[in-house]
C-alpha positions as CSV (number, residue, x, y, z in Angstrom):
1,X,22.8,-1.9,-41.7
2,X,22.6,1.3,-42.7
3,X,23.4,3.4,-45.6
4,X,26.7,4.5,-48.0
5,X,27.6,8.3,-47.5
6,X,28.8,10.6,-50.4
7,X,30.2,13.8,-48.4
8,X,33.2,15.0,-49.2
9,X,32.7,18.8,-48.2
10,X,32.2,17.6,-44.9
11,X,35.6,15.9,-45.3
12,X,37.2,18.7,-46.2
13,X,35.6,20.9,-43.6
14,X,37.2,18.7,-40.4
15,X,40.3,18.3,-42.4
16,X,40.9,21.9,-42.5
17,X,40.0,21.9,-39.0
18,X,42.2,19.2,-37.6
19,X,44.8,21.2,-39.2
20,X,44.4,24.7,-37.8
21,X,46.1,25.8,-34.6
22,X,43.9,28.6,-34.3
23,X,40.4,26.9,-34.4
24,X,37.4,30.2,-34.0
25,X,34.0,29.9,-33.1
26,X,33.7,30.2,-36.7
27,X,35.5,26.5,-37.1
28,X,33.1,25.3,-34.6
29,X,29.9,26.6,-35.8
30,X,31.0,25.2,-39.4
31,X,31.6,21.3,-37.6
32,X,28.2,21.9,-36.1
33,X,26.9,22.5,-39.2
34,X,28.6,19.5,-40.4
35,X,27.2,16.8,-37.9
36,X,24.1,17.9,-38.5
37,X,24.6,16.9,-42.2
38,X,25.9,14.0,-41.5
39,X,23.3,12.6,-39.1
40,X,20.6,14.2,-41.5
41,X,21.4,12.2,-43.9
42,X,22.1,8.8,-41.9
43,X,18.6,9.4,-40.8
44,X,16.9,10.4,-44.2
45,X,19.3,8.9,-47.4
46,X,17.3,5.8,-48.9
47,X,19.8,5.0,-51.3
48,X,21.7,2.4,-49.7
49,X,18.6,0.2,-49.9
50,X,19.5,-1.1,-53.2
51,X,23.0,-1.9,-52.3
52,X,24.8,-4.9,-51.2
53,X,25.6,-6.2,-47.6
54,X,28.9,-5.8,-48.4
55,X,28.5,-1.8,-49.7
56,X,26.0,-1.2,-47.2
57,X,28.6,-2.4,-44.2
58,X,31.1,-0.5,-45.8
59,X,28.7,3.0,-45.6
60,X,28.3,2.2,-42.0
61,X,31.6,2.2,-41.2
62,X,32.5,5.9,-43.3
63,X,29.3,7.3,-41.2
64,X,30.5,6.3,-38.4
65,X,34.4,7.3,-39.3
66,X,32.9,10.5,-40.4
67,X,30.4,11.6,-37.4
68,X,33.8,10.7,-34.9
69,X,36.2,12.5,-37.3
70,X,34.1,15.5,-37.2
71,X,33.7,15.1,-33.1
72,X,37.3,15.1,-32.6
73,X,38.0,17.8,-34.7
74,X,34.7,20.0,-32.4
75,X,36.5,18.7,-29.1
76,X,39.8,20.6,-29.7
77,X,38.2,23.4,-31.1
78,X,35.9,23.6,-27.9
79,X,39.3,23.2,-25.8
80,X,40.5,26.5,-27.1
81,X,38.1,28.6,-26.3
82,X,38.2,30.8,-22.8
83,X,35.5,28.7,-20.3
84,X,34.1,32.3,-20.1
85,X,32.9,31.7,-23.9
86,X,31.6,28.6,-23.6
87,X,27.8,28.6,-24.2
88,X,25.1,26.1,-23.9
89,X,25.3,24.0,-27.0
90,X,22.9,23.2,-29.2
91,X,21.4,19.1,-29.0
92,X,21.3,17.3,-32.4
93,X,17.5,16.5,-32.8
94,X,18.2,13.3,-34.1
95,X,20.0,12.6,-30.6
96,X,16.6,13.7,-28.7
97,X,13.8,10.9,-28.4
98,X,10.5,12.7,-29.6
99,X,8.6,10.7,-26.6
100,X,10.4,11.8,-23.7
101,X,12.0,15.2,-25.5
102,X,15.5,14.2,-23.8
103,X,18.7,12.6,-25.1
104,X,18.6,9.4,-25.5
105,X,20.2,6.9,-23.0
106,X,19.0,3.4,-24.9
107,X,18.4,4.3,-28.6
108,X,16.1,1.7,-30.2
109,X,14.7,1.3,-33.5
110,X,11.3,-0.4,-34.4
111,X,9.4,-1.5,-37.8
112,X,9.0,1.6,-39.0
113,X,12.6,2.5,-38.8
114,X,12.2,5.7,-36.6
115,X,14.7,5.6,-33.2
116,X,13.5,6.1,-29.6
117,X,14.4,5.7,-26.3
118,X,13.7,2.1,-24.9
119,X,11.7,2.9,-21.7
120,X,9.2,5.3,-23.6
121,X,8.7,3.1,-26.8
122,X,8.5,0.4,-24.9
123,X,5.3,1.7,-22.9
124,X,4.1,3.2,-26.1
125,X,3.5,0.0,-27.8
126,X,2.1,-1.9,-25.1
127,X,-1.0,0.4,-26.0
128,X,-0.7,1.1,-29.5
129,X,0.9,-0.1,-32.8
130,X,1.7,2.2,-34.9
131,X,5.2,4.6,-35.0
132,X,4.1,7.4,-33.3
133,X,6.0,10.0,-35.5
134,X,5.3,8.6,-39.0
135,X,1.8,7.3,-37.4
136,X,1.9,4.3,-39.7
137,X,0.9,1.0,-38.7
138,X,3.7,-1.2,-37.2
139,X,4.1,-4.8,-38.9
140,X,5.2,-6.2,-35.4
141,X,6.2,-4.7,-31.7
142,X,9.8,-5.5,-31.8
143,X,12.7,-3.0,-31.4
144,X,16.4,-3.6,-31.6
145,X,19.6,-1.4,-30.1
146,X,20.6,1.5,-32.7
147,X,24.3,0.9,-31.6
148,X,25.1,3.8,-34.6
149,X,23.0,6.1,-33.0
150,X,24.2,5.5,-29.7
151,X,28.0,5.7,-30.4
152,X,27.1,8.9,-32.0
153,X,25.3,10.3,-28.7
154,X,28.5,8.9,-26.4
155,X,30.9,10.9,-28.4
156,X,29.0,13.8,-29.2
157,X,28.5,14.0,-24.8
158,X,31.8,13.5,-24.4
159,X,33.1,16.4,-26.8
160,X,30.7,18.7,-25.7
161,X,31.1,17.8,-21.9
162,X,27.7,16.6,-21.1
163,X,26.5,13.9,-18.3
164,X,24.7,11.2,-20.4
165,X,21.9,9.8,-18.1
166,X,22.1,5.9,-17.2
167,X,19.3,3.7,-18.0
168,X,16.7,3.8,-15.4
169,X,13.7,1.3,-14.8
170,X,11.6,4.0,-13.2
171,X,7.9,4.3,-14.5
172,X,7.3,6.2,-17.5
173,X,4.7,8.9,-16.5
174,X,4.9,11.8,-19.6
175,X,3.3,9.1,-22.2
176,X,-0.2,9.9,-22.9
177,X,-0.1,12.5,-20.8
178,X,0.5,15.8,-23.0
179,X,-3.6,16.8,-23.2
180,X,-5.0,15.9,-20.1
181,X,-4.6,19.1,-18.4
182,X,-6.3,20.3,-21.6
183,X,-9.3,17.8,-21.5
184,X,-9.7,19.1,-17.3
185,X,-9.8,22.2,-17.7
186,X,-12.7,21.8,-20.5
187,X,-14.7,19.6,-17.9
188,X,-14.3,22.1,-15.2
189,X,-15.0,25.5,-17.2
190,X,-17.8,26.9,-17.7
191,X,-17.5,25.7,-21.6
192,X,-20.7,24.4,-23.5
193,X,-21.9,20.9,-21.6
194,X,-21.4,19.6,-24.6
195,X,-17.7,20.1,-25.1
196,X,-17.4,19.2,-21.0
197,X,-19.4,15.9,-22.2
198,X,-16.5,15.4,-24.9
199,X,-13.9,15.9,-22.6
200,X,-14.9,14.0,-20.2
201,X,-15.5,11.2,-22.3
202,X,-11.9,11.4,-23.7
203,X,-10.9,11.6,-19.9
204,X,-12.7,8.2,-19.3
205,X,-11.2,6.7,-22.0
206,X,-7.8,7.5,-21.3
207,X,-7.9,6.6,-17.4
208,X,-9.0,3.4,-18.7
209,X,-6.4,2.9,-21.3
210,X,-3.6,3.9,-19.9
211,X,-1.9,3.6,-16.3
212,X,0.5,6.3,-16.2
213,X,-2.2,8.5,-16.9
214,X,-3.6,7.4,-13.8
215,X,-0.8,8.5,-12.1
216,X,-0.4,11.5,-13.4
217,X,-3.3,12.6,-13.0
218,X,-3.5,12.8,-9.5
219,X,0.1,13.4,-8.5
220,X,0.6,15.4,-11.5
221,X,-1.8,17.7,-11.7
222,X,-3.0,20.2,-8.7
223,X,-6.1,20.0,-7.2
224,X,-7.3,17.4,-10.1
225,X,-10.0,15.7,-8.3
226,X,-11.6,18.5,-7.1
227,X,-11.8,19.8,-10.3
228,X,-12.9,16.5,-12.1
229,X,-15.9,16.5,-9.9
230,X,-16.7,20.3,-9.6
231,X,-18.9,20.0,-12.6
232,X,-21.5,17.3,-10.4
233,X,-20.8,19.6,-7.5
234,X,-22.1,22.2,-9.3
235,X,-25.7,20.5,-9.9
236,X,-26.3,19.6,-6.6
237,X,-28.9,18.0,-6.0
238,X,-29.9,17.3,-9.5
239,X,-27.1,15.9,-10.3
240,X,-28.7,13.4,-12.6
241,X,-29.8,16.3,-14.9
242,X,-26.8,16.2,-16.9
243,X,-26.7,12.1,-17.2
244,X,-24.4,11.4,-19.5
245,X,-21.7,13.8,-18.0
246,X,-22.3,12.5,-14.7
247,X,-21.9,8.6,-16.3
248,X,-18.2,9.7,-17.4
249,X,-17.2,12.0,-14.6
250,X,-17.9,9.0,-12.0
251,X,-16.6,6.5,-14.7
252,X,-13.4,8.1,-14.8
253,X,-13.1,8.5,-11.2
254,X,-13.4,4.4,-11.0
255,X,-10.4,4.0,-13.5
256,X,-8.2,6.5,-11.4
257,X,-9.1,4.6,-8.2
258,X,-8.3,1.5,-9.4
259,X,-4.1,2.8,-8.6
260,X,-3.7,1.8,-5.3
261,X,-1.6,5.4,-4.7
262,X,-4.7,7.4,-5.6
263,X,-7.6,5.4,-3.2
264,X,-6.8,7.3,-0.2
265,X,-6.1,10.7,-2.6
266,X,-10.2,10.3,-3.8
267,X,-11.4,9.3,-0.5
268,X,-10.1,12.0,1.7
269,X,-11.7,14.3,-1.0
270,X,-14.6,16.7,0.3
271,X,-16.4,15.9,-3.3
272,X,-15.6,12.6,-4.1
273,X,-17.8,10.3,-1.4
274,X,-21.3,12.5,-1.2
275,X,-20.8,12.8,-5.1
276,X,-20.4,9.1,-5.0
277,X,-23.4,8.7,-3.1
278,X,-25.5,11.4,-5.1
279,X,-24.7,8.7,-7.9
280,X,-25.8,5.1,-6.3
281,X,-29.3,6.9,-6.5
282,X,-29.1,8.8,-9.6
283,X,-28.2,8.9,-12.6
284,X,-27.9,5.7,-15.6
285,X,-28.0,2.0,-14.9
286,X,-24.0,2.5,-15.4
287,X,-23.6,5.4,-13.2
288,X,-24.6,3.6,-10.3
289,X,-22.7,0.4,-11.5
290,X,-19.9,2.3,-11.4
291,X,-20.3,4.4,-8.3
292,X,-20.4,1.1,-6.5
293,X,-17.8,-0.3,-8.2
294,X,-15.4,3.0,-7.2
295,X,-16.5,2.8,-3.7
296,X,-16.0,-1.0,-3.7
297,X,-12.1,-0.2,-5.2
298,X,-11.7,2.4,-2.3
299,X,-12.9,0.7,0.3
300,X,-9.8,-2.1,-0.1
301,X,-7.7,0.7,2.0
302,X,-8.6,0.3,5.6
303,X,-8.7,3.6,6.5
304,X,-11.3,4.0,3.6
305,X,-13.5,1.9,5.6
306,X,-14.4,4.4,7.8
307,X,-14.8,6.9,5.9
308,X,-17.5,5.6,3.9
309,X,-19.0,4.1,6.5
310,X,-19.4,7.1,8.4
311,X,-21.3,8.6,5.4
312,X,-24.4,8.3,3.8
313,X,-22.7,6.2,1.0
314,X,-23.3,3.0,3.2
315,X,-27.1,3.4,3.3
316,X,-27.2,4.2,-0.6
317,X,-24.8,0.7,-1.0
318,X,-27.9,-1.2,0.8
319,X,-30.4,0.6,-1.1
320,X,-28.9,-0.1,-4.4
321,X,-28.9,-4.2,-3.3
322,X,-32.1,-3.9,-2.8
323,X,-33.2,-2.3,-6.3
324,X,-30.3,-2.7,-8.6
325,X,-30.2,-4.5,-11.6
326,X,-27.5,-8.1,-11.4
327,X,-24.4,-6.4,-12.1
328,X,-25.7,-2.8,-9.4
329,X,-26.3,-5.0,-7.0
330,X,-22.7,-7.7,-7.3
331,X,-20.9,-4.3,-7.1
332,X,-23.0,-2.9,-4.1
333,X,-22.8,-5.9,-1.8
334,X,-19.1,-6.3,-2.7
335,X,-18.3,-2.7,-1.2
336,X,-20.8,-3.6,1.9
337,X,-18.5,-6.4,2.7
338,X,-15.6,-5.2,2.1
339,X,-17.1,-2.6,4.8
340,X,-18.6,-5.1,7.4
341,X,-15.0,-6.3,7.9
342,X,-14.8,-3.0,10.4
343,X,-16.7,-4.6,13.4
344,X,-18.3,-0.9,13.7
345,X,-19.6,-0.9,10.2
346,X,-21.6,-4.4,10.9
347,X,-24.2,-2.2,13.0
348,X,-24.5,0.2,10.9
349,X,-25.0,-2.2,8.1
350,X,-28.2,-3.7,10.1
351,X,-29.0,-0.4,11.3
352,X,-29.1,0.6,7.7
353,X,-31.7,-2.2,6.6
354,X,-29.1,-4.9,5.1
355,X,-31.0,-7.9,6.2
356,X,-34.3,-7.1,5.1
357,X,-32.7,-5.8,1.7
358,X,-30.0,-8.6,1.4
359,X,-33.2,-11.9,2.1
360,X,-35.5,-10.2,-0.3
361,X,-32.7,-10.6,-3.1
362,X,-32.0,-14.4,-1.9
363,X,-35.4,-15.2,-2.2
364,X,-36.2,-14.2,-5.3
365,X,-33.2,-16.1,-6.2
366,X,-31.1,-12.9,-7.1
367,X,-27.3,-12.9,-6.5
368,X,-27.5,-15.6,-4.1
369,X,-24.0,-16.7,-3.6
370,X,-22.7,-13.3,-3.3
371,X,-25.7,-12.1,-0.7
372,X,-24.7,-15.2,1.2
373,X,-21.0,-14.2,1.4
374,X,-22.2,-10.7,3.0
375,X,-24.5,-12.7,5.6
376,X,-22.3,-15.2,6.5
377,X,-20.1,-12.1,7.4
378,X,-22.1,-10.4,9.1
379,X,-24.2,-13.2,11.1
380,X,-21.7,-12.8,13.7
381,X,-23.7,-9.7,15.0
382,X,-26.5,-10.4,17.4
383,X,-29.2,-8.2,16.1
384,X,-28.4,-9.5,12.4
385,X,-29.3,-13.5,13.5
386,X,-32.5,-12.1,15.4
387,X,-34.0,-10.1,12.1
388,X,-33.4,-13.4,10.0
389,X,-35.4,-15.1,13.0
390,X,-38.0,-13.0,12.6
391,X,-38.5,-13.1,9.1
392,X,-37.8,-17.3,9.4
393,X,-34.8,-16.8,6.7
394,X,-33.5,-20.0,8.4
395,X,-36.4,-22.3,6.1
396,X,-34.7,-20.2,2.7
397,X,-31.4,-21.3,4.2
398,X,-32.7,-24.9,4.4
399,X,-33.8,-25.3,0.9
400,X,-30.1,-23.9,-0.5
401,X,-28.5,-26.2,1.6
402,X,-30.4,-29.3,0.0
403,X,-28.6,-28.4,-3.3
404,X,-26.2,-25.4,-3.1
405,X,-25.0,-24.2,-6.3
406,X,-21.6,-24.7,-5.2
407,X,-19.5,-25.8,-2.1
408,X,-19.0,-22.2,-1.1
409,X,-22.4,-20.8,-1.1
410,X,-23.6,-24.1,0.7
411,X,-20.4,-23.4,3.4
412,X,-21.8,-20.0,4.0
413,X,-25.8,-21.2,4.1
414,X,-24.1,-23.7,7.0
415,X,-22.1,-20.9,8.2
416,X,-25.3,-18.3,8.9
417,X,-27.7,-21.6,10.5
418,X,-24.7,-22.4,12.4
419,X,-24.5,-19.0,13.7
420,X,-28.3,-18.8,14.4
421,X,-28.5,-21.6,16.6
422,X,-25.3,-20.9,18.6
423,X,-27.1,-17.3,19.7
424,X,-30.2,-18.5,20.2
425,X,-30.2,-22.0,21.6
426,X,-34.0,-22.5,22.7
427,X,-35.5,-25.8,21.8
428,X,-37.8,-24.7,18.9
429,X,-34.4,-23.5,17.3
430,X,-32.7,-26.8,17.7
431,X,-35.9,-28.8,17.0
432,X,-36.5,-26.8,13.6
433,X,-32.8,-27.8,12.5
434,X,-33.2,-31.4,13.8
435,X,-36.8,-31.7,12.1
436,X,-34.7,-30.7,8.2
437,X,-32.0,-33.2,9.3
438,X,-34.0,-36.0,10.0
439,X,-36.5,-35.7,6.8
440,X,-33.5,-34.6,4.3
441,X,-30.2,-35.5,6.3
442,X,-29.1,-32.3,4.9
443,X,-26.6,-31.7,7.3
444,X,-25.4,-35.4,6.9
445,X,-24.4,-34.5,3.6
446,X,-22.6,-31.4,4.2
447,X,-20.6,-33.7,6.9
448,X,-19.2,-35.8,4.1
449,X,-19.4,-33.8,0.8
450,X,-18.8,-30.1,1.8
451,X,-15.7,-28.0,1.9
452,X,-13.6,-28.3,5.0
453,X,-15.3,-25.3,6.9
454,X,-18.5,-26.3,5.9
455,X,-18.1,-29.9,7.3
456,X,-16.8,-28.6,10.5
457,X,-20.0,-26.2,10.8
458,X,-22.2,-29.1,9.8
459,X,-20.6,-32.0,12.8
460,X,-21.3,-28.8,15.2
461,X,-24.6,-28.6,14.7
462,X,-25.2,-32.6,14.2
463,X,-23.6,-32.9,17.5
464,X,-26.0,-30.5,19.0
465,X,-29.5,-32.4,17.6
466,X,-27.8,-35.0,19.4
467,X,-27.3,-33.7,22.4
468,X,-30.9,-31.7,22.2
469,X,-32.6,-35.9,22.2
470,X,-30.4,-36.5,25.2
471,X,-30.8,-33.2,26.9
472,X,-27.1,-32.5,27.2
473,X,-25.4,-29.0,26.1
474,X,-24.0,-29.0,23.3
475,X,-20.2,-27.4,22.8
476,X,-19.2,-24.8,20.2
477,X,-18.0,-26.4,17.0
């Protein structure tokens, strides 16, 4: 409930009004006034704390008598005056929502008592918790319907001839969004490296936090990306010289790519893929993490595909397997497979050196069951089977079979063997495979234990040791 309201001179005021044929501006600027008080006070009077339910009921009731009263009374005024003197009135700020700066359509009030509109302080306080005009910390994230507030707003439209929006259920993009122009153009000056370092740490943080900054960003803002990366741009080929900008700049561009509308957006930039590649090979730990990880995100959109694998970025993707640390080298060969799915890309992914890189990792018992994924993939492609021939991967393909760490990585060691013997059926092949079956049954095992693809693969080639002993050719499994 809300409070008990002591105003006679505004009862007097729209009495005298109501009661005057020839109603002036005068009259109308005085009811004005009036409102104004009257929601004022509804909005700031802590007195009816104290009171009963009974009292306090009672005060809502005179508010709301009074605030309709006082609307009538400003509707026939209004009706007198020559549509030639009608002006643009003025909006009671208690009416406007301080989030979206708008009348409100769905006036809600949480803990702390202050009113907003539903769609905006709903997406506030899925990020924060605290009012975000007294900045106090919220005791929960409830809100309930301020039906005072909202009567108010209905007859205040209706006197004053205003079209009251309906609710909506489209995205709230203005939240979060007021000082991000700000923190871009402080990246993309020529301001102190330090304060581009600041805002560009702020910018990270913010992509990250917040979605519909993520959208605003790109489809809010002209020419945003550009100017996000000029700074890099700008360094060239040192672009590791400034490390710690270069580690946010590319960090932020990950959390922007991570909105499905803005992949194509970063990947059709002229800055955003050689930047992208400048940082798989330079820069922090992070940096090229995250460059991966941003190509990896971009690379879900098909025509993303080939533009990355038409660069130099695929090359830097197969380098980074090869050298990165755990985490540098999950995100790399995630983005090289997502890659290898365009049958083009597979040969440029062996041209590029992925088998070499991609069995070195294996064998030193590095990101095995992802590495395996990406070959399994791409042992399809003839030249890919004979490079793992010629290095004798298929004796490191044994020894994971005989205990995979799980049923997918031992489906795809079953997959790639599979696939080597089917393009190259010579006898030493199928005698190599039948010499691990019959000392380990290894294959045996996979026919009875493995997941359903990996069984299949596994009675294929059991069928073709057979048929090797009785000299008969086998048929594709």
């Amino acid at each position: 409930c809300f409070w008990v309201l002591c105003i006679p001179r505004v009862r007097s005021s729209a009495e005298m009004a109501d009661s005057t044929a020839d109603a002036t501006e005068t009259n109308a600027d005085t009811l004005r006034r009036e409102l104004q008080k009257v929601l004022t006070e509804i909005f700031n009077d802590e007195g009816g704390k104290d009171r009963g339910e009974t009292e306090d009921c009672f005060g809502v009731l005179k508010a709301i008598d009074e605030a309709i009263r006082i609307l009538t009374c400003l509707r026939k005024v209004e009706s007198k005056k020559p549509e030639f003197d009608i002006s643009p009135v003025e909006v009671p700020k208690e009416f406007i929502c301080t989030l979206s700066n708008t009348i409100m359509i769905e006036p809600v009030i949480i803990a702390s008592g202050q009113t907003y509109e539903k769609r905006y302080i709903t997406e506030w306080l899925k990020h924060e918790r605290t009012c975000p005009k007294s900045k106090e910390v919220l005791s929960h994230c409830l809100w309930i319907p301020n039906h005072l507030i909202n009567e108010l707003i209905s007859q205040w439209c209706r006197v004053n001839k205003v079209d009251r929006q309906k609710p909506s259920d489209e995205l709230v993009t203005e939240l979060f969004t007021g000082d991000i122009e700000a923190l871009l153009q402080r990246i993309s000056s020529s301001s102190s490296v330090a304060d581009q370092i600041e805002a560009a740490k702020e910018l990270r943080r913010q992509t990250k936090r917040f979605p519909n900054v993520r959208v605003f960003f790109v489809a809010g803002i002209h020419d945003s990306i550009t100017r996000l990366l000029s700074p890099l741009s700008a360094l060239g080929e040192a672009v590791d010289s400034n490390p710690e900008l270069q580690e946010n700049i590319i960090t932020a561009l990950f959390n922007l790519s991570i909105l499905e509308n803005n992949k194509t957006v970063i990947a059709e930039n002229r800055l955003a893929i050689p930047l992208l590649t400048k940082s798989l090979m330079q820069g922090t730990a992070e940096t090229r993490r995250n460059a991966a990880a941003t190509l990896s995100s971009l690379s879900a959109i098909d025509s993303n595909k080939i533009i990355i694998g038409s660069s130099e970025a695929l090359k830097a993707l197969i380098d980074l397997i090869e050298e990165g640390d755990l985490l540098a080298t999950k995100e790399a060969t995630s983005t090289v497979f997502n890659l290898c799915i365009v049958l083009e890309n597979k040969e440029k992914a062996v041209s590029a050196g992925l088998i070499p890189a991609a069995t070195k990792k294996i064998k030193a018992g590095s990101n095995v069951d992802e590495l395996l994924s990406l070959l399994a993939l791409i042992s399809t492609h003839n030249r890919a089977i004979e490079e793992m021939d010629n290095i004798e991967f298929i004796y490191d393909l044994f020894k994971i079979l005989r205990k995979p760490s799980c049923l997918l990585t031992g489906e795809n060691a079953v997959v790639i063997v599979f696939n080597m013997c089917d393009r190259n059926r010579d006898r030493s092949r199928l005698k190599v495979v039948g010499e691990e079956e019959n000392q380990h049954g290894t294959f045996t095992k996979l026919a009875k234990q493995g997941s359903v693809r990996a069984v299949r693969k596994s009675q294929g080639i059991l069928q073709w040791i057979k048929r090797f002993v009785t000299g008969k050719e086998p048929q594709r499994a």
